[in-house]
C-alpha positions as CSV (number, residue, x, y, z in Angstrom):
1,X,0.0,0.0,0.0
2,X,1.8,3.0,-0.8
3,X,0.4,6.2,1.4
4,X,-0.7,9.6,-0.2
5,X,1.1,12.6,-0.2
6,X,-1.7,14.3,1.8
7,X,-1.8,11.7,3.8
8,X,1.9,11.6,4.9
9,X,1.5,15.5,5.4
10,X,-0.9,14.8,7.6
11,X,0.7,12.4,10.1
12,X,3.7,14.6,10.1
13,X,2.3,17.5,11.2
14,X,0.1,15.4,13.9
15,X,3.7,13.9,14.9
16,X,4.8,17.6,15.5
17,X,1.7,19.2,17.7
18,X,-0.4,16.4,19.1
19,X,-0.1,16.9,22.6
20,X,2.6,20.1,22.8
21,X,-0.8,22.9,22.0
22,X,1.7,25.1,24.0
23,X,4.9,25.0,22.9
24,X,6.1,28.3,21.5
25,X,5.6,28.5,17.2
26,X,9.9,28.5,17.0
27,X,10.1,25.4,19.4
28,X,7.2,23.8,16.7
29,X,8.8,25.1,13.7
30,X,12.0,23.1,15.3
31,X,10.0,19.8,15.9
32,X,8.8,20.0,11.9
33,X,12.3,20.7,10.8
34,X,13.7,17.9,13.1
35,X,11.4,15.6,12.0
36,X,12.1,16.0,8.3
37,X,15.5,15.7,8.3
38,X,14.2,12.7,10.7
39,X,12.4,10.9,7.6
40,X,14.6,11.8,4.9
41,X,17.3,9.8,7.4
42,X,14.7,6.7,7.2
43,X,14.4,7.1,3.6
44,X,18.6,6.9,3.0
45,X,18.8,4.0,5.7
46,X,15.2,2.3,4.0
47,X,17.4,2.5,0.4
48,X,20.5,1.5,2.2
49,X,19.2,-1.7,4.1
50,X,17.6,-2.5,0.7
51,X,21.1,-2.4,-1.3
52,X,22.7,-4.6,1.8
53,X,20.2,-7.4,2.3
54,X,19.9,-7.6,-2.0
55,X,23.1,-5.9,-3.5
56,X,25.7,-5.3,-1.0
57,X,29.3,-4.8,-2.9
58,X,27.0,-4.2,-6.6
59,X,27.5,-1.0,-7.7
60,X,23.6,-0.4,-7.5
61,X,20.4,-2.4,-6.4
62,X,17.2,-3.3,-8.8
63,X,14.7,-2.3,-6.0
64,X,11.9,-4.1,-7.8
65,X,13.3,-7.2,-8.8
66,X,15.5,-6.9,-5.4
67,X,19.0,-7.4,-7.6
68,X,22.4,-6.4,-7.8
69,X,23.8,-4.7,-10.8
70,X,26.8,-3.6,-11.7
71,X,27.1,-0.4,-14.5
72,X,30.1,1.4,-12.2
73,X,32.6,-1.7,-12.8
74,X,31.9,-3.8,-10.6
75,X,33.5,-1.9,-7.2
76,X,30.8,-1.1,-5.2
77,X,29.6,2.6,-6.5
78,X,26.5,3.1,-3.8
79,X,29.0,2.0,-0.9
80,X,31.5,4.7,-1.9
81,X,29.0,7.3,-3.3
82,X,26.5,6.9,-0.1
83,X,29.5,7.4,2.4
84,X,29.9,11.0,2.6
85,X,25.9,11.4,3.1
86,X,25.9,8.7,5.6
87,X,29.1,10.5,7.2
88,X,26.9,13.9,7.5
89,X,24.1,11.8,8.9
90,X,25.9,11.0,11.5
91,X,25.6,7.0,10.8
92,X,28.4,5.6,12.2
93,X,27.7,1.7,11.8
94,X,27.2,2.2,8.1
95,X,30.3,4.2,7.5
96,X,32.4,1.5,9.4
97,X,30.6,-1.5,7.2
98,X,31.5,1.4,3.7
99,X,35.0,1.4,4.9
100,X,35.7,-1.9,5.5
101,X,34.3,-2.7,2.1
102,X,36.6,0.0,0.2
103,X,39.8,-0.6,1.9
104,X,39.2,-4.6,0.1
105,X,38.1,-2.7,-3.1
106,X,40.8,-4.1,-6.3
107,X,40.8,-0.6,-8.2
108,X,43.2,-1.8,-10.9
109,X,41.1,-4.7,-12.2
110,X,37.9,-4.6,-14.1
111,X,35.7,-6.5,-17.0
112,X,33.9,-3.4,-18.0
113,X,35.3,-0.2,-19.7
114,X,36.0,2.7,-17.2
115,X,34.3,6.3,-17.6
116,X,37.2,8.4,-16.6
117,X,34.7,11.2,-15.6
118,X,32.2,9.0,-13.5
119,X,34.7,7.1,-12.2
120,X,36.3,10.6,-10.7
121,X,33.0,12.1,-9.9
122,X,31.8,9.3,-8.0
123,X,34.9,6.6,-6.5
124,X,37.7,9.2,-6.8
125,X,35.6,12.1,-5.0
126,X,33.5,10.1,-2.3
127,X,37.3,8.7,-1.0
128,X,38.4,12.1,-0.5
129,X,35.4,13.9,0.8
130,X,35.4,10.9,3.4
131,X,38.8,11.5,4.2
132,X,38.3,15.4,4.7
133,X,34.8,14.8,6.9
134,X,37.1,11.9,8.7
135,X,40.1,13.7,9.4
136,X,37.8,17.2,10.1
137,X,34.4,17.5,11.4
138,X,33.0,14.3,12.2
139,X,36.9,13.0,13.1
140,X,34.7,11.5,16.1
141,X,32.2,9.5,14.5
142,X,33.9,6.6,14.8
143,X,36.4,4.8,17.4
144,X,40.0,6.1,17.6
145,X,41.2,2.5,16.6
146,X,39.6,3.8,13.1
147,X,42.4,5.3,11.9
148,X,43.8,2.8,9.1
149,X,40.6,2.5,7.7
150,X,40.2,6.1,7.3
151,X,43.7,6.3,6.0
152,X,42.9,3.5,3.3
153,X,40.6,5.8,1.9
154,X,43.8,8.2,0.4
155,X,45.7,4.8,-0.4
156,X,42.8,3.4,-2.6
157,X,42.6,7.2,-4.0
158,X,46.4,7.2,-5.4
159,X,45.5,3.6,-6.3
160,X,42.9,4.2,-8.5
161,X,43.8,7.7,-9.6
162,X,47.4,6.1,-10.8
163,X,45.4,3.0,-12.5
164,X,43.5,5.8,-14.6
165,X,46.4,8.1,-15.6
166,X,47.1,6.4,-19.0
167,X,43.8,8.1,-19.9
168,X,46.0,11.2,-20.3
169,X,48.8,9.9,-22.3
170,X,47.4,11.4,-25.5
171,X,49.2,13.9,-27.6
172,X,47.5,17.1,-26.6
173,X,46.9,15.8,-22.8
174,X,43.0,15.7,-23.2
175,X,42.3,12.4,-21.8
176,X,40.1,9.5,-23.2
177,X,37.1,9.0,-21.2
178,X,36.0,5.4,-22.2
179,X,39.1,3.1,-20.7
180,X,40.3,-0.9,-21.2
181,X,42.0,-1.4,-17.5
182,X,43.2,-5.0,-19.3
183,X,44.6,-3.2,-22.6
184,X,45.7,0.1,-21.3
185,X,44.2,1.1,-24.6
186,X,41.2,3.4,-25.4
187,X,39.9,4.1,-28.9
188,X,38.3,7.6,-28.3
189,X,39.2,10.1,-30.9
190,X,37.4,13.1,-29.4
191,X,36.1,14.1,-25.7
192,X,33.3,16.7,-24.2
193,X,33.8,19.8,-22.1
194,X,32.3,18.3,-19.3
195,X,34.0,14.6,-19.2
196,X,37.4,16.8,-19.6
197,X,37.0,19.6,-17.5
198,X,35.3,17.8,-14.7
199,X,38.4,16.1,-13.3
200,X,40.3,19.2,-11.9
201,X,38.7,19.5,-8.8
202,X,39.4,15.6,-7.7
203,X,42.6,15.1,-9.2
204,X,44.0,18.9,-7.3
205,X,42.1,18.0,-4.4
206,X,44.4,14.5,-4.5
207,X,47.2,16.2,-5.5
208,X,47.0,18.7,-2.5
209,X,46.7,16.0,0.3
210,X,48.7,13.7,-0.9
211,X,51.9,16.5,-2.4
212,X,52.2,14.8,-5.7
213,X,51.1,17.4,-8.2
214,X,51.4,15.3,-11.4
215,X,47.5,14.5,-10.0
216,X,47.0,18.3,-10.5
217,X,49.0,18.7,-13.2
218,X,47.1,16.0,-15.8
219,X,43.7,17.5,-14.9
220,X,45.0,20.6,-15.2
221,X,46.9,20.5,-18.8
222,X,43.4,19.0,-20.4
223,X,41.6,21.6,-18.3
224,X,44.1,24.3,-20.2
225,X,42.2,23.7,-24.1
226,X,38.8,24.7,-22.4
227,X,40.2,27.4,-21.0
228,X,41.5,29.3,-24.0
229,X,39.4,27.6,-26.7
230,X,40.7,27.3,-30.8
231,X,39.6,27.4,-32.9
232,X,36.9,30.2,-32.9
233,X,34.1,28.2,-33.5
234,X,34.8,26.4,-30.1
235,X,33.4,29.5,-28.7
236,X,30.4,30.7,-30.3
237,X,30.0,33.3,-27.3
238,X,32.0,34.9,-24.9
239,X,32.7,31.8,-22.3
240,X,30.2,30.0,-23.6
241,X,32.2,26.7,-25.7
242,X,30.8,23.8,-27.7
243,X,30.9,20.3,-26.8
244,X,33.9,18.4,-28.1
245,X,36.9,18.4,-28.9
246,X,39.6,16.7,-30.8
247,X,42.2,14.5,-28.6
248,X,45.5,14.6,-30.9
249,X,44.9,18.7,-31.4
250,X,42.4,19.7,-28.3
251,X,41.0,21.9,-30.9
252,X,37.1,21.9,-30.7
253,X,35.2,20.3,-33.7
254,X,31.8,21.8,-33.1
255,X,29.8,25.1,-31.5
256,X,26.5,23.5,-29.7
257,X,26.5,23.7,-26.5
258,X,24.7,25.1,-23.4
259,X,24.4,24.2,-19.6
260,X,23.0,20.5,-20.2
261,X,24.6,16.9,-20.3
262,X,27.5,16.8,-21.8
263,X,28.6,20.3,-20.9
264,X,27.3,21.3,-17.4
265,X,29.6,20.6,-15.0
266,X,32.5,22.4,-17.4
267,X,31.3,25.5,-16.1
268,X,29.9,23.8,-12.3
269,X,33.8,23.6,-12.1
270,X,35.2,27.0,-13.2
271,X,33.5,28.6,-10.3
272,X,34.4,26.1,-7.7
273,X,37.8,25.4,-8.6
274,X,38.3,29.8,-7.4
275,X,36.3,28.7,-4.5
276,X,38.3,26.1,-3.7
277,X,41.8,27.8,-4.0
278,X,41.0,31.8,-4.8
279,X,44.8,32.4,-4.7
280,X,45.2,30.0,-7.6
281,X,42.8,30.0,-9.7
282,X,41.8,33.4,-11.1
283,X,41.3,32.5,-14.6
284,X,38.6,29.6,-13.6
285,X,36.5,32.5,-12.5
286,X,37.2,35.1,-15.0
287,X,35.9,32.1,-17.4
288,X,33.3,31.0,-15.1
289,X,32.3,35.2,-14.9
290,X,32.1,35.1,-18.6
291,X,30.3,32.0,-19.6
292,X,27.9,33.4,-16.7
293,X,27.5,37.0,-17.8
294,X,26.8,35.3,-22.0
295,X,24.3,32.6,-20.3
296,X,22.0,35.9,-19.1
297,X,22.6,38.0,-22.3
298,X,22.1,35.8,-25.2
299,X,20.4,32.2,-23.2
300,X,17.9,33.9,-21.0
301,X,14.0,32.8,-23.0
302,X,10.9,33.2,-21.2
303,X,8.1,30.6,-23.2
304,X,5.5,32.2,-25.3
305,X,3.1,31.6,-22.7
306,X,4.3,32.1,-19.6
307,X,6.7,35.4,-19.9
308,X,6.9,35.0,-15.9
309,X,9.4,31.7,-16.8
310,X,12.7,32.0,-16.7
311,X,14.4,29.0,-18.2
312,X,17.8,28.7,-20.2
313,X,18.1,28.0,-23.6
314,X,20.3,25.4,-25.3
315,X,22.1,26.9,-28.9
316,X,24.0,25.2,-32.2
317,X,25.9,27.9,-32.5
318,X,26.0,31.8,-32.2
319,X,22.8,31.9,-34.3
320,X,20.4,29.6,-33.8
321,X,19.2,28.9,-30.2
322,X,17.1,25.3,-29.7
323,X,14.7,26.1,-26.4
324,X,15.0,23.2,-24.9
325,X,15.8,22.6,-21.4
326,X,16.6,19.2,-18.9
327,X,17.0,18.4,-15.4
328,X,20.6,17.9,-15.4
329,X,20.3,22.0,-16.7
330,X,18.7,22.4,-13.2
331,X,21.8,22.7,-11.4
332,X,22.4,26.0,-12.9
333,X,20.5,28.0,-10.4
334,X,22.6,26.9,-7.3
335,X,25.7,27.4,-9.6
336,X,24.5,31.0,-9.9
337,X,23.7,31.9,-6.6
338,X,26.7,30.3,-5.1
339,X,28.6,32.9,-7.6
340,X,26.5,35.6,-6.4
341,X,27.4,34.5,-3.3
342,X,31.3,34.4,-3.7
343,X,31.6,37.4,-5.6
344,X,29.4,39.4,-4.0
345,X,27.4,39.8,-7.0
346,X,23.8,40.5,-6.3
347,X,22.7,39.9,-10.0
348,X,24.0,36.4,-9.8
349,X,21.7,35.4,-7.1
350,X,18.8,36.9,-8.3
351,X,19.4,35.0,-11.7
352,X,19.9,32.0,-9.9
353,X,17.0,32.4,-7.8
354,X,14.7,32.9,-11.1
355,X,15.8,29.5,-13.0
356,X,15.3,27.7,-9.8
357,X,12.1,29.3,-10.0
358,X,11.7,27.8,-13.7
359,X,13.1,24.4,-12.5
360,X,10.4,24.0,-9.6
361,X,7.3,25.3,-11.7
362,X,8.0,22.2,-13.8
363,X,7.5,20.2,-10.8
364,X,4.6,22.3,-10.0
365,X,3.0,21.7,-13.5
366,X,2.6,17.8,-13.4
367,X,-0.2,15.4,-11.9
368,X,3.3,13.1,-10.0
369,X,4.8,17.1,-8.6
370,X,8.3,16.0,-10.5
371,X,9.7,17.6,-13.4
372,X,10.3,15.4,-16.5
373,X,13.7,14.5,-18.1
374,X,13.6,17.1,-21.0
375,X,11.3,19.8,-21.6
376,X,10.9,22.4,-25.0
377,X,8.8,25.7,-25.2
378,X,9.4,25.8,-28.8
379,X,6.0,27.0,-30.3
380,X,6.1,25.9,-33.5
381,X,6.6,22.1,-32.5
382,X,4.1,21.9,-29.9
383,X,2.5,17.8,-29.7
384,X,-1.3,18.1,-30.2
385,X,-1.7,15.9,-27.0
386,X,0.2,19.0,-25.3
387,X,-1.3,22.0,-26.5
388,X,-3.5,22.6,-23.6
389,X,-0.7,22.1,-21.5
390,X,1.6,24.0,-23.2
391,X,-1.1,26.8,-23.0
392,X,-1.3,26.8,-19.0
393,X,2.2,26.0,-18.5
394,X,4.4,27.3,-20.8
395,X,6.3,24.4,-21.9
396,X,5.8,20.5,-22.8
397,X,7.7,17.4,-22.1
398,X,9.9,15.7,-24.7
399,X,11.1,13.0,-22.3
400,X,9.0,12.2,-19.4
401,X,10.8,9.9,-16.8
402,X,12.5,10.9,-14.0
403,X,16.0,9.1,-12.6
404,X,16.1,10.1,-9.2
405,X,17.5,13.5,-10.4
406,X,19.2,15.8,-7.9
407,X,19.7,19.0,-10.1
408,X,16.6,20.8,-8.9
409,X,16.6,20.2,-4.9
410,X,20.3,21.3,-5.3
411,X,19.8,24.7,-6.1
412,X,16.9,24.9,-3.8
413,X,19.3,23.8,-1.1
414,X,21.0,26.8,-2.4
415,X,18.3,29.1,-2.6
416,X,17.6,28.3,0.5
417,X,20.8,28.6,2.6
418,X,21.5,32.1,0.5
419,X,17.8,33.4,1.1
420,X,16.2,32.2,4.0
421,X,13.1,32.1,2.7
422,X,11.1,29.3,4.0
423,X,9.3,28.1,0.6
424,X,12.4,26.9,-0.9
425,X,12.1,23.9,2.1
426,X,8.6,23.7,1.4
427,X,9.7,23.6,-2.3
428,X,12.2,20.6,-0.9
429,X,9.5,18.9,1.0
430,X,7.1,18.3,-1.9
431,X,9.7,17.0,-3.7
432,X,10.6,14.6,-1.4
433,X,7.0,13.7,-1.0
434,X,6.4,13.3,-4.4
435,X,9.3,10.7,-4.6
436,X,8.2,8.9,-1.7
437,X,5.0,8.7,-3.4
438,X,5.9,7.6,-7.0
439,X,9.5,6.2,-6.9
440,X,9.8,4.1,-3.7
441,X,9.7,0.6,-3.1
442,X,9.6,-1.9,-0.5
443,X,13.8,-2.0,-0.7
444,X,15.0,1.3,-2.1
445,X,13.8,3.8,-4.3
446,X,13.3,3.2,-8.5
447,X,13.5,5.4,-11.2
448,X,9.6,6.1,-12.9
449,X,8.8,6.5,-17.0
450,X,6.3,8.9,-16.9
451,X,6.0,12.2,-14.6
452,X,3.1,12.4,-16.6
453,X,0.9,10.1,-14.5
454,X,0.0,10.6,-10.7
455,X,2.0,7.4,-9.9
456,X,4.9,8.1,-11.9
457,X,4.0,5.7,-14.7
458,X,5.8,1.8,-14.9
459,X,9.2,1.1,-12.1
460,X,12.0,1.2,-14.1
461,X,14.1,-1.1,-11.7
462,X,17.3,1.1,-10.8
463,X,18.3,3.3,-8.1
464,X,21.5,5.2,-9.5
465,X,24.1,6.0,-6.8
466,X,24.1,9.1,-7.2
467,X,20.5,8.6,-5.3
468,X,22.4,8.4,-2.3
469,X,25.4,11.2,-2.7
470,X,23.3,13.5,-4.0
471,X,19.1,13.9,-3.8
472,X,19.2,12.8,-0.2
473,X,22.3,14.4,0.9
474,X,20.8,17.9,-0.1
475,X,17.5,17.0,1.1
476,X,19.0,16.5,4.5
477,X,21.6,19.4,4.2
478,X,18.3,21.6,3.7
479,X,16.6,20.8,7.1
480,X,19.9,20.5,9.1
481,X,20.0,23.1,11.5
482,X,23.7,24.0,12.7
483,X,25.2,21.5,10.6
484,X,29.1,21.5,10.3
485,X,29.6,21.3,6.6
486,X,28.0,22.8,3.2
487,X,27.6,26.0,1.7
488,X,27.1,29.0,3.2
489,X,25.5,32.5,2.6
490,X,27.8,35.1,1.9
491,X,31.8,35.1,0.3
492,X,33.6,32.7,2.5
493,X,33.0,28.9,2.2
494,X,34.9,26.2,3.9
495,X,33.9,24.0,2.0
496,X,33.2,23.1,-2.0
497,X,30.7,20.2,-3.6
498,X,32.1,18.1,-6.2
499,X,29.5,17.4,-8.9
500,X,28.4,14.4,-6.9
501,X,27.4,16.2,-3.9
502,X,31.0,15.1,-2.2
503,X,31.9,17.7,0.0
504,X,35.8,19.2,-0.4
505,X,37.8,21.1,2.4
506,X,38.7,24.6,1.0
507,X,42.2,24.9,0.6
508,X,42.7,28.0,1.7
509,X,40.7,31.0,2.6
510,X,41.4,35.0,1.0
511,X,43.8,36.8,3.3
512,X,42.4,39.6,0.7
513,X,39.7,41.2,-0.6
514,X,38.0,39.4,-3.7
515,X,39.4,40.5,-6.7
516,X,37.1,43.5,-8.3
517,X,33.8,42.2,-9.8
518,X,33.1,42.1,-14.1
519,X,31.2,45.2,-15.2
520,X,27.5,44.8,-14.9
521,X,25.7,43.4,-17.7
522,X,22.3,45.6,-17.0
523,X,20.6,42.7,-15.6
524,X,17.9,44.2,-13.5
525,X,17.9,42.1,-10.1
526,X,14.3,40.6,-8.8
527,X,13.1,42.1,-5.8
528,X,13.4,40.7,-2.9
529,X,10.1,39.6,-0.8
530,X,10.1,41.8,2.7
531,X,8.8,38.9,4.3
532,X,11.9,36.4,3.6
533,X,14.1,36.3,6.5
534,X,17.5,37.1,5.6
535,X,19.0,33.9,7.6
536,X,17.7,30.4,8.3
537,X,16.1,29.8,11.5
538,X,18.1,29.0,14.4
539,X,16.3,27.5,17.5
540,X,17.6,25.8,20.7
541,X,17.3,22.3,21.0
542,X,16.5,22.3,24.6
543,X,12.4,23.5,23.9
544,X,12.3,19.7,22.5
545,X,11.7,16.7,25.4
546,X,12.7,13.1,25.1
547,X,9.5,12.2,25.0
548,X,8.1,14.4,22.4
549,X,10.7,13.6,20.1
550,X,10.1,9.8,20.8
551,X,6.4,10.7,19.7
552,X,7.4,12.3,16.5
553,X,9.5,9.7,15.5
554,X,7.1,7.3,16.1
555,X,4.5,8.9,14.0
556,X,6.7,9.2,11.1
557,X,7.7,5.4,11.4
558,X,4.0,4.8,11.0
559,X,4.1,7.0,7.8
560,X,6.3,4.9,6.5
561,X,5.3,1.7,7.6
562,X,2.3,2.2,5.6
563,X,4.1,2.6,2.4
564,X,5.3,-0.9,2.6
């Protein structure tokens, strides 16, 4: 039996009143916050418990058919990838069983080909990011007799970082991504902006802990093509690059491009490479500036419509622009407002906050409350099934299933942590409800075909890692109150996220002031509402009993015993 959304709201908000009528409105705006990030903990240890009784040491679990599969090579990519969130969580049992498992991981052996980027994104950055939470804030999670374990984590990193460096031995130094561990061979002839220039973060994190800087310096040298682009048709405008190039020259071959798959986290990566190191990296966010400032004057499209949309267009080159958006494009509103943040630009933010805006009214617009895959507000190639829908809503859906996505909860966590403003957790909660409702089962949580449907159309039978590292990390991050790691509002951050949610010490912090801003563009900022707090909530734990908590929990175990 699967519960409704309403229904689930319902209990909740019983769990946090029944039997407290007095308790000051903070103290019950506490309990409610507490007893989200309460359930979104269930729903990671639900998924969790799932992949260990079906899957454990599979790179993902088949929560329908209750199966292990392996599309990550075969090491165990929801143990690694689930370890920082479980870290944050404060889950101490699971990180020891995650540990145990990795330091016994064989990096340098594999049946499968090996994605240099996912294999970065994913093994490569959940071993650091456990070693920086492990050696930093939650160094007391787990027993002092800990320590070789959490050490492994840097030993299996140079491991498998030094098993994938052939991928660089090409004659421009842009890597191959698609790699024969057996052969040492690869047959790619060309590579994409963002499988290239989404390896600099993990390999100079490595290279930083560890003081080998060749790490640094591969990642770096392919980085150095994207960064001054040939020939000119590589950049169609200013910042703004096309998709691939060639690996003998490193010369681009083409001028489509945009913030989607294939190119995103290219520019996720400018931005927080500054952030990461501002005394080193100046030119990342001079290019990141750029690509940002061309995005708002030549990308900015507002559908037909529904001229109060803000989305982000896609283009084929300086003179044709295709309006067609994706979730994996939804990231771009936290990557915004995280510039506006660190450079102290307001303009940023409020552009950020509008194509967040965009990203959640496309939850907002369909009967499941998720947006689809891919999504066009192309007029003249409107279906006639859509038409209506196009008419209320400004767009239609090209592709309709959802993956367990993170893109759009990200930059409301964002939004939300720069703002204040309470909706963008409300924003956060339907999501999560929504998921609940459509995509769980009775061991994980499933990708859905059709956002179409109420239910979420047919199971697809796969629960991505990136489920765990990324949708429920944020999710949690957003209701955390106090919490020692994320992103913060305002220029200095301690820490940076990897594209896979995997949280990365700062290097070092500005013993200067930031260097002076781009010229304005003549964006005119949104207002600001006068009734959004300028600062999330803080209230003391100590307006919470034992036994009141006890209750709450209790009702949201009931919640979610009657999904099952």
């Amino acid at each position: 039996m699967h519960i409704s959304r309403t229904l689930l709201t319902v209990l909740l908000a019983a769990g946090t009143t029944f039997g407290a009528p007095n308790i000051p409105l903070e103290a019950r705006k506490r309990q409610t916050t507490n007893a989200r990030t309460d359930a979104i903990k269930e729903a990671f240890l639900h998924s969790w418990n799932g992949y260990t009784k079906y899957a454990f040491g599979f790179d993902e679990l088949s929560p329908v058919s209750n199966k292990g599969t392996n599309s990550r090579n075969g090491w165990g990519a929801s143990i690694v990838d689930a370890m920082s969130t479980a870290i944050l969580m404060g889950l101490d049992e699971v990180v020891l069983r995650q540990l145990e498992h990795i330091k016994a991981i064989d990096f340098t052996k594999t049946n499968t080909t090996v994605s240099l980027f996912e294999t970065t994104i994913r093994y490569l950055g959940g071993l650091l990011s456990g070693y920086d939470l492990l050696t930093g804030p939650h160094k007391d999670l787990l027993p002092s007799n800990s320590t070789g374990l959490i050490n492994a984590l840097i030993d299996q990193a140079v491991i498998l970082a030094d098993t994938l460096a052939f991928g660089f031995d090409t004659a421009s130094g842009v890597p191959g991504n698609n790699l024969n561990f057996t052969s040492k061979l690869f047959t790619d002839t060309t590579n994409g902006i963002a499988t290239t220039g989404t390896l600099v973060l993990e390999w100079t994190r490595l290279a930083d802990i560890t003081g080998n800087r060749k790490y640094a310096e591969l990642s770096q040298k392919a980085e150095s093509y994207l960064l001054r682009p040939t020939p000119p048709l590589g950049e169609p405008f200013p910042g703004l690059l096309g998709t691939d190039v060639d690996i003998g020259t490193g010369e681009f071959i083409n001028s489509r491009g945009g913030w989607g798959g294939g190119t995103d986290s290219f520019y996720e990566y400018l931005l927080k490479m500054w952030v990461y190191d501002k005394g080193k990296y100046e030119l990342y966010k001079e290019r990141w500036i750029a690509a940002a400032d061309s995005t708002i004057k030549y990308l900015t499209s507002h559908p037909q419509s529904r001229q109060d949309i803000t989305f982000v267009a896609e283009y084929e080159n300086a003179q044709n622009l295709s309006l067609n958006q994706g979730h994996l494009t939804c990231f771009i509103g936290g990557n915004f407002i995280l510039g506006g943040q660190v450079l102290s630009r307001k303009e940023y933010t409020d552009y950020g906050l509008a194509l967040t805006s965009g990203c959640h009214h496309t939850y907002n617009s369909t009967p499941s409350s998720i947006g689809p895959e891919r999504w066009s507000w192309d007029p003249r190639k409107v279906p006639a099934a859509q038409t209506d829908f196009f008419a209320r809503n400004g767009f239609y859906t090209t592709a309709a299933y959802y993956d367990l996505r993170p893109e759009v909860i990200e930059s409301y966590y964002h939004a939300f942590i720069a703002t204040g403003d309470e909706k963008y957790r409300k924003w956060a909660w339907d999501a999560f409800l929504a998921i609940n409702a459509t995509a769980r089962t009775a061991s994980g949580f499933t990708a859905v075909s059709d956002v179409g449907q109420g239910n979420g159309g047919a199971k697809y039978d796969n629960q991505e890692s990136f489920w765990f590292a990324e949708v429920l990390k944020y999710l949690y991050l957003i209701f955390e109150e106090g919490g020692k790691v994320g992103f913060v509002k305002g220029a200095e951050q301690k820490w940076v996220f990897n594209t896979e949610a995997h949280p990365f010490k700062v290097l070092s912090l500005p013993t200067t002031s930031p260097s002076p801003s781009a010229p304005s563009i003549g964006i005119t900022p949104a207002p600001t509402s006068p009734s959004s707090p300028n600062a999330a909530p803080s209230f003391s734990s100590s307006a919470l009993t034992s036994h009141k908590l006890a209750f709450l929990v209790a009702f949201w175990g009931l919640a979610v015993a009657l999904y099952l």
